[in-house]
N, C-alpha and C positions, 0 to 999 in steps of 0.2 A: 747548682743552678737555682734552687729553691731560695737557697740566701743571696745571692745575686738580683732575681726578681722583687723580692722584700725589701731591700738596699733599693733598687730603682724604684719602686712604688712609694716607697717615705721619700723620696726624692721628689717626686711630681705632688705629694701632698703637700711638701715645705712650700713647691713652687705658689700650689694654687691655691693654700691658705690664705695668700692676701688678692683676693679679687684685682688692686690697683698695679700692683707688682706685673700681672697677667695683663692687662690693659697696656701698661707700658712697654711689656716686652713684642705685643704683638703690634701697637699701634703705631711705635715710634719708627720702625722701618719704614709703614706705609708711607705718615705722613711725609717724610723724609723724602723718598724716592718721587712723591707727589709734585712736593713745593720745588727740590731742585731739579729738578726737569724739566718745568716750567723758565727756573729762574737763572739758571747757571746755564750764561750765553756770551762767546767772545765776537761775534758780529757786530755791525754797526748797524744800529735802526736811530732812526732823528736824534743824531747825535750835535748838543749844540753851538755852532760856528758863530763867529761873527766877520763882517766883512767891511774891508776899510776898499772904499772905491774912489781915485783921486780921479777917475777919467768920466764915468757917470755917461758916456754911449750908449751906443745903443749895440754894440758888441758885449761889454761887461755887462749891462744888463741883461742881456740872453744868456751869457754864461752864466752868471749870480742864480739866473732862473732854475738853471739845468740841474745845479747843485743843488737847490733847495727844493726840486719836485725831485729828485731823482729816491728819495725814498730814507738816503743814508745820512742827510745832513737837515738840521732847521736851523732856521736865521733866529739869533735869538737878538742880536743886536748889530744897527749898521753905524760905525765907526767914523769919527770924524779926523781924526790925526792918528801919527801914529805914536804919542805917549798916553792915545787909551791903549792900545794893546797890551803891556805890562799890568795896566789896572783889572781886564776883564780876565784873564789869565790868570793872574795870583790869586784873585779872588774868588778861582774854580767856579763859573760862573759859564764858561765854556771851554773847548777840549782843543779848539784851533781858530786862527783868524787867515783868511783868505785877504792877499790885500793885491790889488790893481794898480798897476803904476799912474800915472799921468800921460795921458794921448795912448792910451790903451789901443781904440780902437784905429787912431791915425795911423799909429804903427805899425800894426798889423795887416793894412791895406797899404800904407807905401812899401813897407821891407819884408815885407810878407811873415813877418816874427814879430812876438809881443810877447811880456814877462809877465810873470804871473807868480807870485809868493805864495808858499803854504806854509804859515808859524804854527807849531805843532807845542803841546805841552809836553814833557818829555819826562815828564815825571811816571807815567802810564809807557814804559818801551813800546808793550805791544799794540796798543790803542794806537798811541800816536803814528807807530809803523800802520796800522788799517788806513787814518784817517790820512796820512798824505798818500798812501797809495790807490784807497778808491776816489780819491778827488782826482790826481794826475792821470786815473783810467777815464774817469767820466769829460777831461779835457782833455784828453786823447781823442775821446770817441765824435766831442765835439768839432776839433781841428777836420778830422776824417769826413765829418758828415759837409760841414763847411769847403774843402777840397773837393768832395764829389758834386757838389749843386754848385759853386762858383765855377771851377776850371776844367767840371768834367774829368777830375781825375778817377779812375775809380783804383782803389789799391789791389793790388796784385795776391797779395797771402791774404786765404780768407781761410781762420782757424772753425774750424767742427768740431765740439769739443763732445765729449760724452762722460758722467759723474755716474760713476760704477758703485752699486752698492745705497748710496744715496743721493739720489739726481736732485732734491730737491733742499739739497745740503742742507739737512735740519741738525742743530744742534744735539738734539737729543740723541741723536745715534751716537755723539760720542759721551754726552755726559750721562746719558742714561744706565747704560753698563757700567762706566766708573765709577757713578755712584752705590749703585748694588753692592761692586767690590769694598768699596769704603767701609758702606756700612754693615753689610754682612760679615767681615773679620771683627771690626770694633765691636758689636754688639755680642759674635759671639766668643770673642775671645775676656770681654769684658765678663759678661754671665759669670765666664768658670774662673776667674781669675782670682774671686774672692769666694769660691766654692767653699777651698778647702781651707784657705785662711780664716775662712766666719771658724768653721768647727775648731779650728785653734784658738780663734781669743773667745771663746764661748765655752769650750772646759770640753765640750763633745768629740774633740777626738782620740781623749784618751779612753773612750767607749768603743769607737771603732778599732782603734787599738788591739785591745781587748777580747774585741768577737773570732769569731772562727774566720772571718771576712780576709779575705787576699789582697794586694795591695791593688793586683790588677784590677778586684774585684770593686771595690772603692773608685778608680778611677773611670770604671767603667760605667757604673753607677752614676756618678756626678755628671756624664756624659752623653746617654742616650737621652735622659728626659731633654734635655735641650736641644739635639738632633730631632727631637719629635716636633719640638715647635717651633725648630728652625726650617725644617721641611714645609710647615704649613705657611710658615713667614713666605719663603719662595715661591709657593704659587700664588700666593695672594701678589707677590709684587711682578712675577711675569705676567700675571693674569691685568694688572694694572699699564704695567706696559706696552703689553697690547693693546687695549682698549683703550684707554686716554690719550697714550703720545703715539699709537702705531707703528709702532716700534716692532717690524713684522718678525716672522719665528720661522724662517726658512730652513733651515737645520731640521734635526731629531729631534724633538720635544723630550723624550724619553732621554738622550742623549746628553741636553740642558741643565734637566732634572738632575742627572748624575752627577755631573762634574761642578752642580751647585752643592749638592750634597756632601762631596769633598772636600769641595774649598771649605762649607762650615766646616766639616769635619775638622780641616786642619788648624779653624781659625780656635775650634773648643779645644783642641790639643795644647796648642800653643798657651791659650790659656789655664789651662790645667798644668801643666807643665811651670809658669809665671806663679800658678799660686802653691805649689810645692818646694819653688826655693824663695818665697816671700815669707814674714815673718806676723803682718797683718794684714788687715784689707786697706790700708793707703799706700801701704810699701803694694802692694800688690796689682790697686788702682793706676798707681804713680809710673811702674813701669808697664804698662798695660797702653796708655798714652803716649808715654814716648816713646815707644817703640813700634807702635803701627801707625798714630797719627799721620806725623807731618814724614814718614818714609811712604805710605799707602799712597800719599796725596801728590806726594813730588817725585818719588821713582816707581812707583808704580806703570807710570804713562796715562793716566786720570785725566788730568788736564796739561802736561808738560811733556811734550816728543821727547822718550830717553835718548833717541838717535842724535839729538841735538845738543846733549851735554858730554860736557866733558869726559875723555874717557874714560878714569876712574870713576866714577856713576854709574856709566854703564857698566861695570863691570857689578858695582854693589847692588845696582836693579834685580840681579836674579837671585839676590836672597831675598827677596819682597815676595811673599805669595799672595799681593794683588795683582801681578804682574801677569804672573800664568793664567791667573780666572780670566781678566780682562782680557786677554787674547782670546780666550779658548771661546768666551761665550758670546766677542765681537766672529768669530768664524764662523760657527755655529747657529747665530741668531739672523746677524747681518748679510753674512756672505754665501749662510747656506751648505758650510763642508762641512762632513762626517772625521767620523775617528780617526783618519788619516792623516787629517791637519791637525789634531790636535791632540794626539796621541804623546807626543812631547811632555803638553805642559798639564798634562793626565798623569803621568806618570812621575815627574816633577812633584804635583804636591799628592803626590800618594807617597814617596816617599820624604816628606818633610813630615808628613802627618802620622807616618810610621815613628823615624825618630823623635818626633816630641812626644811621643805616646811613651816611648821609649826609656825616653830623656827621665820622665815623669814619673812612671812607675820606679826607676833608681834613688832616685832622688827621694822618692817615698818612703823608702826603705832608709837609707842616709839617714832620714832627717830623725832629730831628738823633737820629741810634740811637748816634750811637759810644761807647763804655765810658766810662765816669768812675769764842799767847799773845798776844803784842804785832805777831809779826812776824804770825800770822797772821792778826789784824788787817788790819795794813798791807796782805796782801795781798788780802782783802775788799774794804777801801775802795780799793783799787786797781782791781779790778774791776766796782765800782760806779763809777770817774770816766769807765771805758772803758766801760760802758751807756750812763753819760748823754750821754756825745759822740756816739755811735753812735745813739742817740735824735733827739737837738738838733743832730747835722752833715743832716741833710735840714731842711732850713727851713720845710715844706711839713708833715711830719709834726710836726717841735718845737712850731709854730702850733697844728696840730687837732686834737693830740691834750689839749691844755686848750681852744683855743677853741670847738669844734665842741660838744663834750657841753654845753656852760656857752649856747652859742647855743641848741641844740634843747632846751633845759631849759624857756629864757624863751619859746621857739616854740609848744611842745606842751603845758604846761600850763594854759593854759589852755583850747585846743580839747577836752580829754576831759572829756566830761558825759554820762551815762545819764539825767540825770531829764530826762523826756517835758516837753518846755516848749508843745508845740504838737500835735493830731493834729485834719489836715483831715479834716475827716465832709460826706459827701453826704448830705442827706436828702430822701426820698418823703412828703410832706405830702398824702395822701388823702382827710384828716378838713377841716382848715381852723377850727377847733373855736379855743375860749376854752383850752380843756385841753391843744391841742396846741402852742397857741401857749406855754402859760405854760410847759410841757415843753423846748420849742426856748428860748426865752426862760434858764431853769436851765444847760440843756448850754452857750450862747452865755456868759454870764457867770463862768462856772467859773474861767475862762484857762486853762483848759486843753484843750479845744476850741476849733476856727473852722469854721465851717458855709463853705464857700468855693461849696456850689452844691445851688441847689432845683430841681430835676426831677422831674417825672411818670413818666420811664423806668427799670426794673427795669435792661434792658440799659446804657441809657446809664452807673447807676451802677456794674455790675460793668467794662465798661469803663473808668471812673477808677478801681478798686483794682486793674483789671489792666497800667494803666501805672503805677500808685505815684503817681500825681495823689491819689490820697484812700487814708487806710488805714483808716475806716470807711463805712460807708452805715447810715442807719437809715430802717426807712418805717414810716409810720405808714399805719394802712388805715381805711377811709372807717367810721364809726359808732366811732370810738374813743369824742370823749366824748361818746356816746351812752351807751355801758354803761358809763363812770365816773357818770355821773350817775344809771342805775339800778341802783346798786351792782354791777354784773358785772363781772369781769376783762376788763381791756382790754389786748390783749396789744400789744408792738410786735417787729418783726424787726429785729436789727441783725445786720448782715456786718461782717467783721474781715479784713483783711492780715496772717494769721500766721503769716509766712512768718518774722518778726522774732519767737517765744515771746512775749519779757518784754514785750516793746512791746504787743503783744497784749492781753497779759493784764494789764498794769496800767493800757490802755485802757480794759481792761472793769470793771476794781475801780473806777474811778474814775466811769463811768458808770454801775453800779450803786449809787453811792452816791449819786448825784445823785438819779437814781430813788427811792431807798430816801427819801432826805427829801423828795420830792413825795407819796408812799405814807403816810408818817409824817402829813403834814398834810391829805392829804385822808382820811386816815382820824379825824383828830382833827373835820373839819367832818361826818362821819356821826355819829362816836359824843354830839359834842354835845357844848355847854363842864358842862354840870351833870355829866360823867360822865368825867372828863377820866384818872380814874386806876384806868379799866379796860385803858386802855393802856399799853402795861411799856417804856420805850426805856434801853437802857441808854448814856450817854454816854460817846463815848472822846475821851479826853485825852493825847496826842500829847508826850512829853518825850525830846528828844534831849539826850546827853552829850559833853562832850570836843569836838564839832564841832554847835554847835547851826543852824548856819545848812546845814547838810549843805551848805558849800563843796565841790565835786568840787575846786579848786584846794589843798587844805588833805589831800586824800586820794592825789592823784597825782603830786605832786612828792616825796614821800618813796620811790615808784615808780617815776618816772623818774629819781631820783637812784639807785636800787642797780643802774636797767638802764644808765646811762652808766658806772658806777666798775666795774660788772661785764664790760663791754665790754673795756674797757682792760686790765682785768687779765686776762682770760679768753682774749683773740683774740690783742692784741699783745704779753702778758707771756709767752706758749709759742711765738709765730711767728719768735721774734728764738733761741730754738736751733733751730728746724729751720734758719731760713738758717743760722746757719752751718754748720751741717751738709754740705745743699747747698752752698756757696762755700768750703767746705773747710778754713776755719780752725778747723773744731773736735778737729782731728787737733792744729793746732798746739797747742792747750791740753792737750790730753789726755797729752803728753809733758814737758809744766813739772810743779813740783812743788805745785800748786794743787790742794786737796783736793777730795775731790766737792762735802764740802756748802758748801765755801766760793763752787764756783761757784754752785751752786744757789740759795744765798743773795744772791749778787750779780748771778744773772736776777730773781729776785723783787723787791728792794729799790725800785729806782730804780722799778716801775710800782706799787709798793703806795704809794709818796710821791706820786707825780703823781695815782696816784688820792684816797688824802688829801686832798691838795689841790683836785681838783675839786667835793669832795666838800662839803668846807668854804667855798669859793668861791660852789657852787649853794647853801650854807645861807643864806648871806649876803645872794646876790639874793634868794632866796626871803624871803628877810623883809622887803625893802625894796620889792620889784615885789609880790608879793603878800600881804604880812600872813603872812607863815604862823607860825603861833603854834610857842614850843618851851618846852614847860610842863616837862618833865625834865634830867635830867646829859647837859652837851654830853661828859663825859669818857665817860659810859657809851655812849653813840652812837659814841663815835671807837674805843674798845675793842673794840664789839662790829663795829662794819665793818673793822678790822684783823685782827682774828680771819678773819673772813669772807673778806678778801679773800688770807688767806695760805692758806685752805682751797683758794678755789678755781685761785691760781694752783699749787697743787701739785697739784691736778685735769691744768692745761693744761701744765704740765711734764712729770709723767707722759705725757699723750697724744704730746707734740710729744717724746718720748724716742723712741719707738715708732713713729714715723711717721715715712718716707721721704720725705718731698714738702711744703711748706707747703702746698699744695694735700689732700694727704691728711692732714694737720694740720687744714688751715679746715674740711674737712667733719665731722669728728670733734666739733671743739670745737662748732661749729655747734650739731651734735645736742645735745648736752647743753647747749647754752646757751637754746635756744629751747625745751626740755624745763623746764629752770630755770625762765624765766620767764612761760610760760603756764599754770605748775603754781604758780607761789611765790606766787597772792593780788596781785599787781601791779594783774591787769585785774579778773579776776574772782574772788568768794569761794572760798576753798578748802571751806567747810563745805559748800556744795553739791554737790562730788564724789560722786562714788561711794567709798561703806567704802575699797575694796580702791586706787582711789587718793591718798586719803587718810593709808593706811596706806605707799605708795610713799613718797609727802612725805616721811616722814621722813628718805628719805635724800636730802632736796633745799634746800642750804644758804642759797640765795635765800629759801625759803617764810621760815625763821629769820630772816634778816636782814632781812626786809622786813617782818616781825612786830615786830621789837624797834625797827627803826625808828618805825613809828605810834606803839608801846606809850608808848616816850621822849618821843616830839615831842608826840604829842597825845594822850596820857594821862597824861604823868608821872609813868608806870610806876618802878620802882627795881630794885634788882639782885634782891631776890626773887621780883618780879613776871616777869624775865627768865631769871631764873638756867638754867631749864632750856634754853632756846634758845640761852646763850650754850654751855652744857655741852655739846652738840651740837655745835655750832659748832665749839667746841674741839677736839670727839674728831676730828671731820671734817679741819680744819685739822693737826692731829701726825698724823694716819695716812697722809692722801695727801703730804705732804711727806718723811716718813720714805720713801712708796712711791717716791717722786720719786729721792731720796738712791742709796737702791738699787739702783733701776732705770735712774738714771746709770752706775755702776758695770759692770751687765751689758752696755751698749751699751758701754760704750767699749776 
């Protein structure tokens, strides 16, 4: 035991030897958990439309009105024909055009019907799905208000709805918890991941080797100091939780604490376990990211309903242990249940985090540790054959660093989908009526509902939306159509899971629309066929652009291709000078006569080509495995991610100047890297931000690049339509390489 606690106490010295090392392990959660909680939001707030009015009434202007106060839409421009549409569209400029036909309003008061277009960009699936559906509710709501003040109709179904969990549908209750998961396995599976691979390429584990020490004893070692400061990370960020986004803690607090401490547990497991059959710390690093990243982010249930992909996904979701935290700590925190609910996914990663414990200490044992003008041209490309060998002599690395990105490409595009394919509803049938049937009969055919269970019991249904068995209930109560047949409102109660916002709420746009044309024809059998056009309905017409089949595969392989080519360049194109820094030959360079920016230039080269290449490779299968359309210039695509990617390895050269430790390098670039891509429109729209981080974005060269990719692929944008995001791009790319150049210089 005594050698045990001596092993953990040099362990907590190594840590806290570097003051910034400590800084970063504890700060980079907070802020994390801070900015995307704020920032990662799939709602629509003044999202910008344009409107082409060919009738200019005093109808379409009331409606025009309704849309642009109602909160979810701003007029950013009013259209004069329709070949501006195409021009304000391409030019991302706005997300939809609203267009009014000609005698809009005549129409509507002779035939009692008027058309009404909504061109949607369809490059964004799920946006453009928000934005025609909260336009088509808000001219629902207007027909209805219109019907009741002209003809005195008042509609018959009047829904009560109730948002269980989160009535005030904030985002944050779903990305707040997701986020935790994310970043609590990444951080600490990253820590241990080059635990033991440092003491390999540093000669020190042929020491431990050596000692009296047991292998458990080692692994255990490398393990609790990070448990200690992963415990303090977690209250600090439920404590943030609470307090900033009120993000309430109905559950066992005590309870919270536990199963957060497991989950790290299993994520330092899993890591330890990574750096045991790794051979350094980039093999170690390299699978550390692909293997929790984009799985934590896309099967997890993070930001993408598992229920709604394909079945093989779900079935691969339950090897993800974000998956388990994320449930365990939305019950717990959100909903309020003890050990009962969540006893499952307890038990779950208590045993995964036994097996990799497991996995690790074997493996420990296995493993063998012992060591293993013109001219200056020339000496450029000299220094780029000594990258590429230095790359391509680990065999294991030369393989995954094109295989792996180009594997999880063909893996993960297709699991991410936001559109709602399926939401189980329990219903309370009290009436038993002609009316309630034909109501159930509507919601049943939709396909977008499945009524999975008819019950008598109020409890029994809050019970299934309190395991997530159903994420609505609706009851209908005994004289329903009773008072549709004597013209009285008949109200119904529906309860919601909205503990998911978007799921929520465009459960409910989609059942008030159902509603609204039951409402629509049994108001047309009161008012009677001789009097048909005292009813006003205005009809919406639904036009998507650019992606009319709102493919999610046509929207997120352009997404997962800047997160793999940014990986590469971002992690591994800064990690290869800290080592040598650490291993010491960066003394030998720095006394040859090899200029700064020639080295500089010959760290970037070799990973800005491979990324190229993968880049082009993923374009390839993407067209073959999924159709993916490329309507613009393949030159202006390779332009514009060359730019990009020489921007941001002059990002991770800078950092990795400055930084003592690859380990104080990986958390550094981290930060800015999972900053990049939860801010850059990858997952979710950036238009729904908040002003002020909106206003951030611009200095965030992912949002650019992953813009100009869509704009090219699937708009057939051109260099005007981009110009300004390449212009950025550019200033971005000469400032931080120049910073880079420099900033070599003062280190050396």
């Amino acid at each position: 035991m005594k050698r045990l606690l001596g092993f953990v106490v040099k362990e907590f010295i190594h840590i806290f030897r570097d003051p910034r090392t400590v800084i970063v392990l504890f700060g980079i959660p907070v802020v994390q958990i801070l900015l995307f909680g704020f920032v990662i939001k799939l709602e629509i707030n003044d999202s910008n439309i344009a409107i082409l009015d060919l009738s200019k009434d005093e109808v379409s202007l009331s409606l025009s009105d309704r849309l642009c106060s109602s909160g979810f839409f701003r007029l950013k421009e009013n259209l004069h024909s329709y070949n501006d549409i195409d021009r304000v569209l391409r030019s991302g400029k706005v997300k939809s055009v609203i267009v009014f036909g000609e005698d809009f309003g005549r129409d509507l008061a002779a035939s009692g019907k008027a058309s009404l277009s909504i061109i949607a960009d369809g490059t964004e699936p799920n946006y453009a799905t928000l934005v025609c559906n909260y336009a088509t509710a808000i001219v629902n709501d207007f027909s209805r208000e219109q019907n009741e003040l002209n003809a005195g109709v008042t509609f018959a179904i009047q829904p009560e709805v109730r948002m269980f969990y989160n009535p005030e549908l904030k985002d944050q209750f779903m990305f707040v918890p997701g986020v935790m998961a994310f970043v609590l396995i990444l951080i600490s599976a990253l820590m241990t991941s080059i635990a033991i691979t440092r003491e390999k390429e540093f000669g020190t584990m042929e020491v431990l080797l050596v000692s009296p020490l047991r292998a458990g004893h080692i692994i255990v070692g490398k393990v609790v100091p990070y448990m200690v400061l992963s415990f303090i990370t977690v209250l600090v960020i439920l404590w943030m939780s609470w307090l900033v986004f009120e993000l309430p803690i109905r559950g066992s607090l005590w309870l919270l604490i536990g199963v957060s401490m497991l989950y790290i547990l299993l994520g330092l497991s899993l890591g330890i376990f990574i750096s045991t059959v790794s051979n350094n710390m980039q093999q170690a690093i390299f699978i550390s990211l692909m293997s929790l990243l984009l799985p934590t982010i896309i099967l997890s249930g993070f930001i993408f309903p598992v229920e709604n992909m394909p079945y093989g996904y779900g079935i691969a979701s339950y090897l993800v242990p974000g998956k388990y935290y994320l449930i365990a700590i939305k019950n717990i925190m959100i909903k309020g249940l003890g050990i009962g609910y969540v006893w499952k996914e307890t038990l779950v990663m208590s045993l995964m985090s036994a097996f990799f414990i497991w996995l690790s200490i074997n493996s420990f044992k296995k493993k063998d540790y012992s060591r293993r003008g013109i001219i200056a041209m020339r000496t450029v490309l000299y220094l780029i054959r000594k990258e590429f060998k230095q790359i391509f002599r680990d065999v294991f690395l030369g393989k995954a660093i094109i295989g792996i990105p180009i594997l999880q490409l063909l893996i993960f595009v297709p699991a991410v989908t936001l559109e709602i394919k399926r939401v189980d509803l329990c219903v309370i049938d009290r009436d038993m009526t002609a009316h309630s049937r034909q109501l159930l009969s509507a919601i049943q055919s939709s396909g977008v509902f499945r009524i999975t269970r008819f019950t008598q019991s109020e409890d029994e249904a809050n019970s299934l939306l309190h395991s997530d068995k159903n994420h609505m209930a609706i009851q209908i109560p005994s004289g329903f159509g009773r008072d549709i047949g004597n013209g009285h409102p008949a109200r119904i109660m529906v309860s919601v899971n909205a503990i998911n916002a978007m799921t929520a709420q465009l459960s409910w746009v989609y059942l008030s629309g159902i509603v609204n044309d039951m409402n629509m024809d049994i108001a047309l059998e009161s008012v009677g066929k001789h009097a048909p056009t005292m009813l006003k309905q205005v009809e919406v017409t639904h036009r998507i652009w650019y992606n009319e089949m709102l493919n999610y595969k046509h929207f997120m392989l352009p997404g997962i291709l800047t997160i793999l080519i940014s990986l590469i360049g971002m992690v591994l194109g800064g990690i290869n000078l800290v080592k040598e820094k650490e291993i010491g030959t960066i003394e030998q360079i720095n006394v040859t006569p090899i200029k700064k920016h020639q080295f500089i230039l010959s760290k970037m080269i070799p990973f800005l080509l491979i990324s190229l290449f993968d880049l082009a490779f993923g374009l390839i299968l993407g067209k073959l495995f999924f159709n993916m359309p490329f309507v613009g210039s393949i030159g202006l695509l390779f332009l514009s991610a060359t730019i990009y990617l020489v921007g941001i390895m002059g990002l991770t050269l800078l950092i990795s100047i400055y930084s003592h430790s690859q380990q104080q390098f990986l958390f550094v670039a981290f930060f800015f890297f999972i900053i990049f891509m939860l801010m850059g429109g990858i997952f979710t729209p950036t238009d729904s931000m908040p002003l002020w981080a909106q206003k951030m974005n611009y200095f965030n060269p992912m949002m650019y690049q992953m813009r100009v990719t869509r704009m090219v692929m699937l708009k057939g944008s051109g260099l005007m339509d981009v110009g300004k995001d390449l212009l950025a791009l550019l200033i971005f790319g000469v400032m931080l390489s120049v910073l880079a150049v420099r900033g070599y210089r003062k280190v050396a």
